[in-house]
N, C-alpha and C positions, 0 to 999 in steps of 0.2 A: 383681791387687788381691785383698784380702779381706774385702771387705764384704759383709755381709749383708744381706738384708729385702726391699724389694719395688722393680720398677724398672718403668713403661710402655715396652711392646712401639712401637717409632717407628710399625707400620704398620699397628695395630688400635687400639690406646691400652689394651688389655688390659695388666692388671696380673702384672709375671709375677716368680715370685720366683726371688731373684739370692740365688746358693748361694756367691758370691765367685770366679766364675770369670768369664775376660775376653769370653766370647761365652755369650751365653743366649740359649735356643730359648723361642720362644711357646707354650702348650700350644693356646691357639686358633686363631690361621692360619700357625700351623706356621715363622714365617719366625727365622731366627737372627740375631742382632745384635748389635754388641759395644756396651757400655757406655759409652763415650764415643761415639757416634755422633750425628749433628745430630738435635732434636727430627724427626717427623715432622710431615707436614703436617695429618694430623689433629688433631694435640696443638696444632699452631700456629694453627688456629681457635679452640678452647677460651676464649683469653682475650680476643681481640677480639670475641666475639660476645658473651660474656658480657658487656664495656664498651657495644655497643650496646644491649643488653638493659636495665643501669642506667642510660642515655640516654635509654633511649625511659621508665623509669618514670620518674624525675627529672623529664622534660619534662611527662609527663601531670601528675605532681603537681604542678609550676610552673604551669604554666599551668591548671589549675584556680584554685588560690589567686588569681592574679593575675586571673581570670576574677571572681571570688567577689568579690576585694578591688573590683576597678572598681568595680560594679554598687554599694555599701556606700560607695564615697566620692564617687559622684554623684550622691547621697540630700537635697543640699546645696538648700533649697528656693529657688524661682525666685519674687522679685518680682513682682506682678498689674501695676506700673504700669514704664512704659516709662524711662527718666530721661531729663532735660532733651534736647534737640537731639538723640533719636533717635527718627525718624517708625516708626507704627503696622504699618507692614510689614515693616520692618527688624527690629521687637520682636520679630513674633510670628514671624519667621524664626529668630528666635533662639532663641526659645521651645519651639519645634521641633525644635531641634537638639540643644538642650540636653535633652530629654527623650526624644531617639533616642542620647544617644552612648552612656550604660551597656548597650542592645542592641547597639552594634555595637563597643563594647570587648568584650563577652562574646563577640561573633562571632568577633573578630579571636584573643582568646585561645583558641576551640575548636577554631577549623581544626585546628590542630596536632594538639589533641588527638586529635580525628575520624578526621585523615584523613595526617598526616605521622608522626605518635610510633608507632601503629597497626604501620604497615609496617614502621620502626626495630625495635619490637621484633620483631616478626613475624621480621623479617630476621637478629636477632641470635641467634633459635633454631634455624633454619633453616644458619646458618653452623656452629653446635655440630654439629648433624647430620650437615654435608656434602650438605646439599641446597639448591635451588634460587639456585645458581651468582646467576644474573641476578638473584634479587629481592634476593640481597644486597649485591651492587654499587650497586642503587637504595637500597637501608636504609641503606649507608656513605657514600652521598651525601646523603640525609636527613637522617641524623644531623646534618650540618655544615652546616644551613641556617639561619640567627640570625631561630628564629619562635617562641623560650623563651629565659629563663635557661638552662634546660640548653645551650643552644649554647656557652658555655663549657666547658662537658665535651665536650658532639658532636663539636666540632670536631679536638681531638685522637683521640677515638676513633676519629672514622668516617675519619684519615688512617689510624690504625694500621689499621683495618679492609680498608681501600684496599687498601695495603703489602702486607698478608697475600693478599688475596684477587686481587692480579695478580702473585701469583709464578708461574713456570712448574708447578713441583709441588704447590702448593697448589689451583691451578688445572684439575690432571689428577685428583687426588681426588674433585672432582666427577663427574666421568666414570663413576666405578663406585659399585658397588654400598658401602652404609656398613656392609658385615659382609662385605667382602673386602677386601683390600689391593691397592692402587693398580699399576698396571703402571710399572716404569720408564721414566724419560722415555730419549727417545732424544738 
């Protein structure tokens, strides 16, 4: 073939320019590869982790709002008198309740934020990388947890996330170092 311009190296993601010949050498870790060859497995993180990374901001920003919103539409003021055929215990249990839910909608909305969305993205940087194998396997399981609106999106991401990160080669990646190229699997 004779195309020109620029092509990623499968086993650094280093950019390397393709002079239109059918095997190009890396000038950074030295390996040769031809032009049609299946992405690498570092290139095949790139885009899953980038989807959990817009999952985990998606959710934080969902659920603030929905955090924000609660709190704004149970603002709704509570009658002082009881109505007919409901006794004085019953009232003020209600009274109660009703003045504890906007705290514990806020609750229910921040977990996520706090303590689930956190790790998500956490995870989906850490996949770019090629680093820590395990915390991203819990991020692509997080991601598809229905605790936001973003779980709409999670849930396809954190499969493709999955997909990726129990392939045998993508899985050996981890293994080494993220500025050397991967050993062949056996």
């Amino acid at each position: 073939m004779t195309r020109e311009g620029s092509i990623q190296c499968p086993q650094c993601g280093q950019v390397c320019i393709d002079e239109g010949h059918d095997t190009i050498g890396c000038p950074n870790c030295q390996a040769t590869f031809h032009r049609a060859e299946e992405p690498s497995a570092t290139i095949r993180l790139k885009k899953p982790g980038m989807a959990l990374i817009l999952t985990a901001c998606l959710g934080i920003f969902g659920n603030c709002v929905l955090g924000f919103a609660s709190m704004a539409i149970h603002k709704a003021p509570i009658p002082d008198q009881a109505p007919e055929g409901v006794d004085e215990a019953t009232w003020q249990s209600y009274r109660n309740g009703k003045e504890m839910a906007p705290l514990i909608d806020f609750c229910m909305a921040t977990f996520p934020v706090l303590f689930v969305y956190p790790v998500v993205l956490i995870a989906g940087m850490q996949m770019r990388a090629r680093r820590a194998y395990y915390l991203c396997l819990i991020g692509a399981v997080f991601a598809m947890m229905p605790c936001s609106p973003a779980f709409l999106m999670g849930l396809p991401c954190g499969i493709w996330a999955l997909i990726t990160l129990l392939n045998r080669n993508v899985r050996d990646t981890f293994r080494t170092p993220p500025n050397q190229a991967p050993l062949p699997s056996p």
